[in-house]
PQR file with spaces between the fields and no chain letter, atoms N, CA, C, O and H, PARSE charges and radii, in Angstrom:
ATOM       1  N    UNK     1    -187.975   71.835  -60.421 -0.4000 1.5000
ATOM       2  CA   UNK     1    -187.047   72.078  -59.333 -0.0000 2.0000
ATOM       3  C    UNK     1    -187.562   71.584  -57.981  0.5500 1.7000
ATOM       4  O    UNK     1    -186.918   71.119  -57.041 -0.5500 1.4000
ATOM       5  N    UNK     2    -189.225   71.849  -58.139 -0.4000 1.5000
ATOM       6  CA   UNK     2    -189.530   71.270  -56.491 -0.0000 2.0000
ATOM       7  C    UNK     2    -189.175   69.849  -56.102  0.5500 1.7000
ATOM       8  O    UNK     2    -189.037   69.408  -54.961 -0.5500 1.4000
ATOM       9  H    UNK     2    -189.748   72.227  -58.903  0.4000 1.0000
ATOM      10  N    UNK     3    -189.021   69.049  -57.559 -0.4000 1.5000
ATOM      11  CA   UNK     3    -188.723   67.432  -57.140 -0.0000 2.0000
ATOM      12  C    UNK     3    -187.414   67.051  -56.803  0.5500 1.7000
ATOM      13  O    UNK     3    -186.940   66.067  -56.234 -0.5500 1.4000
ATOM      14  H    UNK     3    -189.133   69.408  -58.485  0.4000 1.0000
ATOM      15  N    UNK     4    -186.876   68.230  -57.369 -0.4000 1.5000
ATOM      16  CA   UNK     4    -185.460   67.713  -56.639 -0.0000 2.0000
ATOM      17  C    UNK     4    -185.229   68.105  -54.877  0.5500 1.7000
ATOM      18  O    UNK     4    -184.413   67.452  -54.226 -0.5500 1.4000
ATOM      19  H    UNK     4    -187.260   69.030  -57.830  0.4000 1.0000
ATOM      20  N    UNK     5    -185.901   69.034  -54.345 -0.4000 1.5000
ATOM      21  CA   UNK     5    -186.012   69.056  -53.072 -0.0000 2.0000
ATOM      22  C    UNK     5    -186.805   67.527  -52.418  0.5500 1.7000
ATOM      23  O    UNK     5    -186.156   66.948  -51.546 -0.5500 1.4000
ATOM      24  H    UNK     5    -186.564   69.564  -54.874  0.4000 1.0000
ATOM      25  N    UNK     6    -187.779   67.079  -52.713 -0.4000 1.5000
ATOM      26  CA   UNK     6    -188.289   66.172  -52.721 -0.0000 2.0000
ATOM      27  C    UNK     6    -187.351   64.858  -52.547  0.5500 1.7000
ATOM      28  O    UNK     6    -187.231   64.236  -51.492 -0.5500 1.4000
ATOM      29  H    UNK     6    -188.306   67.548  -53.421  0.4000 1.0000
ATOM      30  N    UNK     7    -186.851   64.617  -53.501 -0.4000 1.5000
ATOM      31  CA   UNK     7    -186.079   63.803  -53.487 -0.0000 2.0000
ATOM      32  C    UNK     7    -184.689   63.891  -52.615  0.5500 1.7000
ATOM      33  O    UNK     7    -184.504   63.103  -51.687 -0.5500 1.4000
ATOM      34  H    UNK     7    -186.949   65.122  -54.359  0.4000 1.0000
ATOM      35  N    UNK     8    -183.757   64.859  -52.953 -0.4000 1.5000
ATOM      36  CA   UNK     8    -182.966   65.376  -51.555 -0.0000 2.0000
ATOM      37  C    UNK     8    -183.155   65.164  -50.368  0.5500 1.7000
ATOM      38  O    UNK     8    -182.293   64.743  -49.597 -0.5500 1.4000
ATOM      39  H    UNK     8    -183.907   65.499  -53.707  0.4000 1.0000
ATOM      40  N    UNK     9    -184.508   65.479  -50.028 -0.4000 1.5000
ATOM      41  CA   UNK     9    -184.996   65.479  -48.320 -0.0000 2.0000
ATOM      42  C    UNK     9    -185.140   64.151  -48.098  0.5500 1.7000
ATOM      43  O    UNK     9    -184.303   63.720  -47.305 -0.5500 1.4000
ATOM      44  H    UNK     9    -185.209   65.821  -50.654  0.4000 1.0000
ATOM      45  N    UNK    10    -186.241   62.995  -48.702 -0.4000 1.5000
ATOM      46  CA   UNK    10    -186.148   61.481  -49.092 -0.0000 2.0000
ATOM      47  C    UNK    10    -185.337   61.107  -48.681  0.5500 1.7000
ATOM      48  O    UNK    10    -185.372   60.948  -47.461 -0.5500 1.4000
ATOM      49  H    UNK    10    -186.920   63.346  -49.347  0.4000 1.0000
ATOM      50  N    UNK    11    -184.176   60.753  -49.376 -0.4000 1.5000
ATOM      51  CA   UNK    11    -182.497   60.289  -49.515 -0.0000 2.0000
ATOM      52  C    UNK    11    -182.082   60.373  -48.311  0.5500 1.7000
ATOM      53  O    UNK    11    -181.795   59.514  -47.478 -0.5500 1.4000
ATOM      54  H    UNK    11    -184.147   60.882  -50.368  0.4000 1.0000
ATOM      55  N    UNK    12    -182.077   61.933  -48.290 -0.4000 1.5000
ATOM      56  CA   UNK    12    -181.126   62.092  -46.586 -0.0000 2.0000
ATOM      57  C    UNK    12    -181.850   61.284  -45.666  0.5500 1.7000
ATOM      58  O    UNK    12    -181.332   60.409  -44.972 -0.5500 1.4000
ATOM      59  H    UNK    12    -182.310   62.632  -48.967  0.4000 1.0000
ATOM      60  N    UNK    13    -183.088   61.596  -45.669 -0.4000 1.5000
ATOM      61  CA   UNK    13    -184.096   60.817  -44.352 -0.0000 2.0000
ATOM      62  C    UNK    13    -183.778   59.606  -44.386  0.5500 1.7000
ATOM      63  O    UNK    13    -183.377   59.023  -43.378 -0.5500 1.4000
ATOM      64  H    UNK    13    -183.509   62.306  -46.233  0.4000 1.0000
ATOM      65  N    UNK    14    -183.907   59.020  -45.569 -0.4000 1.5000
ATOM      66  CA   UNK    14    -183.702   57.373  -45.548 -0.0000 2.0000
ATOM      67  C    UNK    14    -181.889   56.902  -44.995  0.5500 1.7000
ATOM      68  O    UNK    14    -181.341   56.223  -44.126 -0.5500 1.4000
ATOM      69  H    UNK    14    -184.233   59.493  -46.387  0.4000 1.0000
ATOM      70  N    UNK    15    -181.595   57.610  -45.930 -0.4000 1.5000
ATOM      71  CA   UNK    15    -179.738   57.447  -45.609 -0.0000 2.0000
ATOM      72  C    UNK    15    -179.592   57.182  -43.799  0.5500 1.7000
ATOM      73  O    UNK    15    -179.560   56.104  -43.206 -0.5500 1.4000
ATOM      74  H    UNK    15    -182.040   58.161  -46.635  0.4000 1.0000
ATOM      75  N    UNK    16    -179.522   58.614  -43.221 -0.4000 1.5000
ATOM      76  CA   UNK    16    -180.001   58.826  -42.164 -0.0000 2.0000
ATOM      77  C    UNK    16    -180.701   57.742  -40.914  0.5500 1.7000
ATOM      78  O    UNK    16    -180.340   57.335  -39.810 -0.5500 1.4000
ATOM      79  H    UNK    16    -179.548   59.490  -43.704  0.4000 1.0000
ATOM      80  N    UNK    17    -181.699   57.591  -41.659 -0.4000 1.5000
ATOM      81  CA   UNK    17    -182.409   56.291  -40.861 -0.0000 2.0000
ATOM      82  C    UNK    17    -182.000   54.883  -41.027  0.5500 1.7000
ATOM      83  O    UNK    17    -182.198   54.011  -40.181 -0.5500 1.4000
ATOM      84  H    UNK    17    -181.992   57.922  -42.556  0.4000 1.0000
ATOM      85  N    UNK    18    -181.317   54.679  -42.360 -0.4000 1.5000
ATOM      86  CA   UNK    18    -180.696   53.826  -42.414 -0.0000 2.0000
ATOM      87  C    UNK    18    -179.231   53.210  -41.683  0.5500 1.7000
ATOM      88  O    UNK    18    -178.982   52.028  -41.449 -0.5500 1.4000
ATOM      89  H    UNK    18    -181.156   55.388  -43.047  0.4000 1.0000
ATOM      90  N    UNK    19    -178.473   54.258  -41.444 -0.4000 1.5000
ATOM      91  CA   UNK    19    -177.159   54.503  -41.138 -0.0000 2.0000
ATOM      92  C    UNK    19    -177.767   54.524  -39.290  0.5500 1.7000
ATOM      93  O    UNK    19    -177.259   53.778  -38.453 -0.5500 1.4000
ATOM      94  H    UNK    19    -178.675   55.218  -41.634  0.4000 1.0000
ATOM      95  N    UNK    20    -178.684   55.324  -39.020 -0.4000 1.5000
ATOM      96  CA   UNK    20    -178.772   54.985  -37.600 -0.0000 2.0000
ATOM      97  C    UNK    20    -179.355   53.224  -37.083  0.5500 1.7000
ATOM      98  O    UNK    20    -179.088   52.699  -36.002 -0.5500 1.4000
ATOM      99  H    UNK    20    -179.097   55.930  -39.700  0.4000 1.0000
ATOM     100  N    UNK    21    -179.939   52.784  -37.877 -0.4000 1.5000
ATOM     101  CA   UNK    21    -180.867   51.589  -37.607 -0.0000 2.0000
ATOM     102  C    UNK    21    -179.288   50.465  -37.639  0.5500 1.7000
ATOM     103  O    UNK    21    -179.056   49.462  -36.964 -0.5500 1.4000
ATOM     104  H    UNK    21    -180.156   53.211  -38.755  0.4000 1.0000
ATOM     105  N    UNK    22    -178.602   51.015  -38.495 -0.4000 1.5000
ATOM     106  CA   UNK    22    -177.046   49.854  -38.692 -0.0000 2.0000
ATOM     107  C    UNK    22    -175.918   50.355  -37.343  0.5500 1.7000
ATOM     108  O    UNK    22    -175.034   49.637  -36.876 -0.5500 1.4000
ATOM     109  H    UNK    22    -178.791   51.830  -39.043  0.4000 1.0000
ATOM     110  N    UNK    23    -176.118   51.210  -37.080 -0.4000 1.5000
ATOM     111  CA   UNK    23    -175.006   51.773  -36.053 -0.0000 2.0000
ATOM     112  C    UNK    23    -176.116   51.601  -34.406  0.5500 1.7000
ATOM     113  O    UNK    23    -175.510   51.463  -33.343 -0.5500 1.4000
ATOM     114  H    UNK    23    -176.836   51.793  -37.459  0.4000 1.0000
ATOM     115  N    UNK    24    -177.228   51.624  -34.402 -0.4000 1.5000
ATOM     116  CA   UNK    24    -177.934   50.896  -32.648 -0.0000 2.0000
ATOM     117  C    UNK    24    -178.808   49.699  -33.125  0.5500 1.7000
ATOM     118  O    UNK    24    -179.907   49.623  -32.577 -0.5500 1.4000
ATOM     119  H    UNK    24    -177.720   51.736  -35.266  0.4000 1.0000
ATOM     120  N    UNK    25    -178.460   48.607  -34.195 -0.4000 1.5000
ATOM     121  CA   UNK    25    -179.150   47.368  -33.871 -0.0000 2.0000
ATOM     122  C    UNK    25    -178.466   46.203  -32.876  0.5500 1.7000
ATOM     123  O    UNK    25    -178.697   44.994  -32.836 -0.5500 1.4000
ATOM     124  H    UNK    25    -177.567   48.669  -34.640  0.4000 1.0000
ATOM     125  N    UNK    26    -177.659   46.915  -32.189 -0.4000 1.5000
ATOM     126  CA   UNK    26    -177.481   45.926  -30.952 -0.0000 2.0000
ATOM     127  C    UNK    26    -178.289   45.235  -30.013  0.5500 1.7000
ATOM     128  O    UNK    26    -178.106   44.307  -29.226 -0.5500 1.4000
ATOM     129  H    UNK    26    -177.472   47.897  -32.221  0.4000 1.0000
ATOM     130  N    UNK    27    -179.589   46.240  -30.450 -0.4000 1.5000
ATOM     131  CA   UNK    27    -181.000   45.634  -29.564 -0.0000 2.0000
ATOM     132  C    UNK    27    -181.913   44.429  -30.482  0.5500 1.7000
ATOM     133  O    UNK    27    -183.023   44.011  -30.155 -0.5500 1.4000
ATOM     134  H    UNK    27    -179.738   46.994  -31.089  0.4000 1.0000
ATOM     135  N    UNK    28    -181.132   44.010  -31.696 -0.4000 1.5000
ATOM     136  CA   UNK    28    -181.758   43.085  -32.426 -0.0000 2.0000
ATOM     137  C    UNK    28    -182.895   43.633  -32.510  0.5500 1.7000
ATOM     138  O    UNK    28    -183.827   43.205  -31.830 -0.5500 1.4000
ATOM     139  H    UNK    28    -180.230   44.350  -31.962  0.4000 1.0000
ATOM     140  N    UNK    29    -183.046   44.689  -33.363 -0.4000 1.5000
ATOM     141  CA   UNK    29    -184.543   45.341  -33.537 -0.0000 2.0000
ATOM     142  C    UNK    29    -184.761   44.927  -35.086  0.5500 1.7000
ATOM     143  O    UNK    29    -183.782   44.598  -35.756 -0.5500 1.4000
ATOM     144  H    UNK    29    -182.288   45.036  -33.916  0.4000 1.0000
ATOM     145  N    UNK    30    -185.867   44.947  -35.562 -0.4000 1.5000
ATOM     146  CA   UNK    30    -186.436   44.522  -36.528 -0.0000 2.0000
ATOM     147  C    UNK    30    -186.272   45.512  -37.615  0.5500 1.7000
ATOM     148  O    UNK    30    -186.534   46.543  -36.994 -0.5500 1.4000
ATOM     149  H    UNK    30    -186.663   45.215  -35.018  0.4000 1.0000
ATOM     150  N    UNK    31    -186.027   45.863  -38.758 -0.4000 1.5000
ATOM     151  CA   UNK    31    -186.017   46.559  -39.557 -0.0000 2.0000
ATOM     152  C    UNK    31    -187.762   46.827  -40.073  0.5500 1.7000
ATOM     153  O    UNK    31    -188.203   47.944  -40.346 -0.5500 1.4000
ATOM     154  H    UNK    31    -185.815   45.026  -39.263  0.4000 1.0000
ATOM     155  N    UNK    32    -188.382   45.851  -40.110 -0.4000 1.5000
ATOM     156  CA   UNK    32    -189.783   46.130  -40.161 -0.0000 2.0000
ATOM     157  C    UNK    32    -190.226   47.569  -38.774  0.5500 1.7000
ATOM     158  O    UNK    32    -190.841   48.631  -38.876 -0.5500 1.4000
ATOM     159  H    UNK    32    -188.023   44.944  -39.888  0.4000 1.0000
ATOM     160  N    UNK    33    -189.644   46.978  -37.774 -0.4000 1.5000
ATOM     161  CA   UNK    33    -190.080   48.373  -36.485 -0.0000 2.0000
ATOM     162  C    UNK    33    -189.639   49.623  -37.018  0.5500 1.7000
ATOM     163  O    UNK    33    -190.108   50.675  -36.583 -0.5500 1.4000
ATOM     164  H    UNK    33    -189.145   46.115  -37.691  0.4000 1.0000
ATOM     165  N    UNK    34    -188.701   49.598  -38.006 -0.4000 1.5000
ATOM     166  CA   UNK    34    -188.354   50.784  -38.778 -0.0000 2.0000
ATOM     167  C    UNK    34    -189.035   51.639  -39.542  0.5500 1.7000
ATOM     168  O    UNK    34    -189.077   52.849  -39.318 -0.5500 1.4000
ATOM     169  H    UNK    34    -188.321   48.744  -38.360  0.4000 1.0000
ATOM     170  N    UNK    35    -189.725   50.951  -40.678 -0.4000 1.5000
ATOM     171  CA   UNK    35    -190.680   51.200  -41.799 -0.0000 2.0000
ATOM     172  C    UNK    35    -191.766   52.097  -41.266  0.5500 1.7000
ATOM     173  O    UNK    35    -191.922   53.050  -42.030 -0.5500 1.4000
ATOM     174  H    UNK    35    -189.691   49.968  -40.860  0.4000 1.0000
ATOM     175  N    UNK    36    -192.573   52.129  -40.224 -0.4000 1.5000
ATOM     176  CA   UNK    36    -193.480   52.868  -40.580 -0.0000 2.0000
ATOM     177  C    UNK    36    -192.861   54.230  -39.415  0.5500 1.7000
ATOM     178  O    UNK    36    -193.033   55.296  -40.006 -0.5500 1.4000
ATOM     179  H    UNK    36    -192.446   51.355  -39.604  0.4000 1.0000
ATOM     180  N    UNK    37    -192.583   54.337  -38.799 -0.4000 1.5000
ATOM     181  CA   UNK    37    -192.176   55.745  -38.383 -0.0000 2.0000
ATOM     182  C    UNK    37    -191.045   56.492  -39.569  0.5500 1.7000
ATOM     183  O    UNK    37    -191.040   57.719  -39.673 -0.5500 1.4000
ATOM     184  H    UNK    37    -192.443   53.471  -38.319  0.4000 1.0000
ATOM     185  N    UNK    38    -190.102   55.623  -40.434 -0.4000 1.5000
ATOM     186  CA   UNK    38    -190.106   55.765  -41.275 -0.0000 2.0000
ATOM     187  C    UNK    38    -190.921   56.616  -42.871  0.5500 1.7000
ATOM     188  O    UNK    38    -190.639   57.639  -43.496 -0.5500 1.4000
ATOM     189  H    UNK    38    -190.106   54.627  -40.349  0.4000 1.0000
ATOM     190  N    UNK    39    -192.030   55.527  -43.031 -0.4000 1.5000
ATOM     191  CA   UNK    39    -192.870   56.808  -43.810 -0.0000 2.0000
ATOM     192  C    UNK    39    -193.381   57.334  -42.995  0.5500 1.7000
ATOM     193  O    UNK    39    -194.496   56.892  -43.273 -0.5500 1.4000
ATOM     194  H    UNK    39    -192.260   54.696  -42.523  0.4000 1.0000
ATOM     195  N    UNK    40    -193.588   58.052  -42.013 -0.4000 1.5000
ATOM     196  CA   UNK    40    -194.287   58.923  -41.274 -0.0000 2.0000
ATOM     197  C    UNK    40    -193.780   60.035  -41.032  0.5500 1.7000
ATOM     198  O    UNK    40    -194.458   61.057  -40.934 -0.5500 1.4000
ATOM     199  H    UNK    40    -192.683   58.411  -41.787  0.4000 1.0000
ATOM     200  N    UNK    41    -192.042   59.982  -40.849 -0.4000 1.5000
ATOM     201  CA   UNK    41    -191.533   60.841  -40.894 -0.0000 2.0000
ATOM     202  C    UNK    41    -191.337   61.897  -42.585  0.5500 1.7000
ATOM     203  O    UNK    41    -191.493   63.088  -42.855 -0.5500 1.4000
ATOM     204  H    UNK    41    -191.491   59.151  -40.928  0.4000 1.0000
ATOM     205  N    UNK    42    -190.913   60.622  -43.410 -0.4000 1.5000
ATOM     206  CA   UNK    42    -191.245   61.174  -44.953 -0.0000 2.0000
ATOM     207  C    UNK    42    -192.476   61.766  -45.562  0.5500 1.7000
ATOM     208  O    UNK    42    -192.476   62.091  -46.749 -0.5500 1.4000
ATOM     209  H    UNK    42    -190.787   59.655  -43.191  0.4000 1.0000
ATOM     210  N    UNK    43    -193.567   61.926  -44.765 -0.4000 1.5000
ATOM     211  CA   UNK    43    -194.833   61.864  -45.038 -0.0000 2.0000
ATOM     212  C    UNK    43    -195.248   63.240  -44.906  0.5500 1.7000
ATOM     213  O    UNK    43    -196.021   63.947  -45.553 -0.5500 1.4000
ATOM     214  H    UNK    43    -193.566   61.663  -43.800  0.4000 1.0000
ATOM     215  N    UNK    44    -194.217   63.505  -43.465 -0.4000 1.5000
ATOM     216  CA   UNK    44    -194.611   64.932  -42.583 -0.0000 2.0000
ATOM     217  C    UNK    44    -193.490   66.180  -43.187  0.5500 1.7000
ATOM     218  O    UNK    44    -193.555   67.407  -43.255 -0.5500 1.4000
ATOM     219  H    UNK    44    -193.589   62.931  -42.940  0.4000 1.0000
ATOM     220  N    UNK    45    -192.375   65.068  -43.603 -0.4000 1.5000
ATOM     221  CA   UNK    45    -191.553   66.438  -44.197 -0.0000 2.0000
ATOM     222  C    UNK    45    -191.988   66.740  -45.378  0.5500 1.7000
ATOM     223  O    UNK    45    -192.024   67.957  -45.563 -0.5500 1.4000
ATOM     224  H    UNK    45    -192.322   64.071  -43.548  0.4000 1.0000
ATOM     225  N    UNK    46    -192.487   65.820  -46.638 -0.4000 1.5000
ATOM     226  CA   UNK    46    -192.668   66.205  -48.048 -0.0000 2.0000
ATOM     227  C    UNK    46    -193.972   67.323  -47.418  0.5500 1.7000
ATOM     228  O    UNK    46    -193.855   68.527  -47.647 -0.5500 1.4000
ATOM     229  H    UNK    46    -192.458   64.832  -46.488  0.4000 1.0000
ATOM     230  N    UNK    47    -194.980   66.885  -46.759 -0.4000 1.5000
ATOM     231  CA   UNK    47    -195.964   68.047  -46.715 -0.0000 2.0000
ATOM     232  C    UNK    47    -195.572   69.127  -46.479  0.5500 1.7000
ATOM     233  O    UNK    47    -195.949   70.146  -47.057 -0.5500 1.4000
ATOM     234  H    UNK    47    -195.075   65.907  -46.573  0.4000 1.0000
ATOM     235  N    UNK    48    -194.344   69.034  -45.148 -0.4000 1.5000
ATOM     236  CA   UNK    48    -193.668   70.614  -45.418 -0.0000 2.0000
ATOM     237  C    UNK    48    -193.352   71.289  -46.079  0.5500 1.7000
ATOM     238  O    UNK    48    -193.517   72.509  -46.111 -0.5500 1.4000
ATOM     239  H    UNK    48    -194.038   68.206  -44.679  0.4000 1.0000
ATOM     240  N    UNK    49    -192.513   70.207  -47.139 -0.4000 1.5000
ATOM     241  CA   UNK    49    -192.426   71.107  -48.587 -0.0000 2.0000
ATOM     242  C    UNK    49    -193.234   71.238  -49.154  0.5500 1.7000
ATOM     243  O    UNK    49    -193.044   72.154  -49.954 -0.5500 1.4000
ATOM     244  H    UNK    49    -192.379   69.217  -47.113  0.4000 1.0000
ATOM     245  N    UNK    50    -194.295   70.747  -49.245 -0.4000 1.5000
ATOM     246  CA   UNK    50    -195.355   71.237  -50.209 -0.0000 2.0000
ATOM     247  C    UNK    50    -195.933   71.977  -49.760  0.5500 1.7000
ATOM     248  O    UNK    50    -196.657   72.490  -50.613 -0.5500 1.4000
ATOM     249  H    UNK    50    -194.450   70.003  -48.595  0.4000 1.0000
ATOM     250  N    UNK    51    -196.143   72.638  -48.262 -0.4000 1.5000
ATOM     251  CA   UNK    51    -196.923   73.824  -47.613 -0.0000 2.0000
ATOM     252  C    UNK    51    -195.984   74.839  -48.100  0.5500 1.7000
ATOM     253  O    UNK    51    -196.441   75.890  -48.548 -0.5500 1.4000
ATOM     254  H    UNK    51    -195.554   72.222  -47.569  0.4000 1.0000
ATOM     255  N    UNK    52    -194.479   74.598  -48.053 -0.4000 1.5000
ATOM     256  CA   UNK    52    -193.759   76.061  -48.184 -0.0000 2.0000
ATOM     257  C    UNK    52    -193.691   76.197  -49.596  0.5500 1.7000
ATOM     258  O    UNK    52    -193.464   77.318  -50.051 -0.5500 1.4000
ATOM     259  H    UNK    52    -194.108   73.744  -47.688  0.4000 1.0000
ATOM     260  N    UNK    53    -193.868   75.131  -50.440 -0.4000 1.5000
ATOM     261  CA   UNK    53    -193.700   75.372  -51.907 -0.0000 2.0000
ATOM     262  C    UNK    53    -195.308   76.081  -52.047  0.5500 1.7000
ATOM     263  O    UNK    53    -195.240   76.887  -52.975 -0.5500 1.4000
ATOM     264  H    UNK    53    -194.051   74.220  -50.071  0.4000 1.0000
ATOM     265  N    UNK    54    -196.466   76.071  -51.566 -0.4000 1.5000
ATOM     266  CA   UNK    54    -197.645   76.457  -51.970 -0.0000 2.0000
ATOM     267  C    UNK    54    -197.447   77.798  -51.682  0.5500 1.7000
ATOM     268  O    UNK    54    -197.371   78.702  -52.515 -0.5500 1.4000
ATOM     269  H    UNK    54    -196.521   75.416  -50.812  0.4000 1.0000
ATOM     270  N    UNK    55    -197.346   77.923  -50.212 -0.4000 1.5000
ATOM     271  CA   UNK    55    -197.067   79.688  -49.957 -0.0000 2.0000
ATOM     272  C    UNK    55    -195.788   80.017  -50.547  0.5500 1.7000
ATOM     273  O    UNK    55    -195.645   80.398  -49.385 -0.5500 1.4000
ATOM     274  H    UNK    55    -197.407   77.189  -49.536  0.4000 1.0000
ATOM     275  N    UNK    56    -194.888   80.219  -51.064 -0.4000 1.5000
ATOM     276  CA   UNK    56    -193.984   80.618  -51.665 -0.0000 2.0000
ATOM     277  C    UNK    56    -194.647   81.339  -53.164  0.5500 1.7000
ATOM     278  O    UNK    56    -194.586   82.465  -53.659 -0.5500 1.4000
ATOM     279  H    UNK    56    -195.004   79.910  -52.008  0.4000 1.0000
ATOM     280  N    UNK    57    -195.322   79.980  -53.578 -0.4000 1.5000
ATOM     281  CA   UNK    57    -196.370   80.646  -54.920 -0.0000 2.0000
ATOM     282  C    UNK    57    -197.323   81.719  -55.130  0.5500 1.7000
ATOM     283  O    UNK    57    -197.519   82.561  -56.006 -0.5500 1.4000
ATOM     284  H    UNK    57    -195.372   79.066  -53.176  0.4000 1.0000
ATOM     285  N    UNK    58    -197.953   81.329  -53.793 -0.4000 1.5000
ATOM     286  CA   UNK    58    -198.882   82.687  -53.399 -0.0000 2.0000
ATOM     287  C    UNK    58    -198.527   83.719  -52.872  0.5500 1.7000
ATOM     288  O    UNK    58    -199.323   84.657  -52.839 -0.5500 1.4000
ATOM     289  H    UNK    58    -197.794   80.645  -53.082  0.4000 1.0000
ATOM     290  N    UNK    59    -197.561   83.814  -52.450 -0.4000 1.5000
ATOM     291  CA   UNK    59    -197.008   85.541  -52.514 -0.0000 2.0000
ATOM     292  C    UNK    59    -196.222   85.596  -53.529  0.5500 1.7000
ATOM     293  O    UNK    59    -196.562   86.621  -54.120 -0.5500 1.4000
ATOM     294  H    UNK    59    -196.914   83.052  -52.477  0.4000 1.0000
ATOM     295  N    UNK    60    -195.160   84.988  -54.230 -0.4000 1.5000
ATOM     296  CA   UNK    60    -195.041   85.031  -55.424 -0.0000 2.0000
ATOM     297  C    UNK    60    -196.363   86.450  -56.829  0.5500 1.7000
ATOM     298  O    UNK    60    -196.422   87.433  -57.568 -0.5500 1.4000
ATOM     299  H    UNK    60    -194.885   84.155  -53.749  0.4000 1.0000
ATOM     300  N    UNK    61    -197.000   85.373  -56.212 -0.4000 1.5000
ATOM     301  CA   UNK    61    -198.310   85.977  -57.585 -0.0000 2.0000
ATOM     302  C    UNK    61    -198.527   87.020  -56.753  0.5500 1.7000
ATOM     303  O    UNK    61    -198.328   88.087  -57.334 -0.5500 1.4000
ATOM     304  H    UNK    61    -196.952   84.575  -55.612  0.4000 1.0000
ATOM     305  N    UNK    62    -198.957   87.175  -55.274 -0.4000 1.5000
ATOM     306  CA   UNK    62    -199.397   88.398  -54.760 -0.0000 2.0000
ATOM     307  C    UNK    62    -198.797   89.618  -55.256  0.5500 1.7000
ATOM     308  O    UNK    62    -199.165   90.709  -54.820 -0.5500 1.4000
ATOM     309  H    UNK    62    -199.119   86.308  -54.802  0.4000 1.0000
């Protein structure tokens, strides 16, 4: 079940970033200038889920 959050959050982010990068490239911006704030942002949310999926477990068992 946790991968489907995973993947959910992914999707939207990308969708999201995608759909904004097509609706303000009036500045002829590079889709490469995209990519890495891109994974950076994907990088910082999956850890979120994996911090709240870790503590969720451990009080779980508590």
């Amino acid at each position: 079940m946790p991968k489907l959050s995973y993947i959910g959050i992914n999707l939207l982010i990308i969708v999201m970033s995608f759909l904004n990068f097509l609706l303000t490239n009036s500045q002829n911006e590079s889709i490469v200038e995209l990519i890495r704030p891109l994974i950076m942002v994907l990088l910082l949310i999956n850890l979120l889920i994996w911090i709240a999926g870790f503590a969720q477990r451990k009080i779980d068992n508590w």
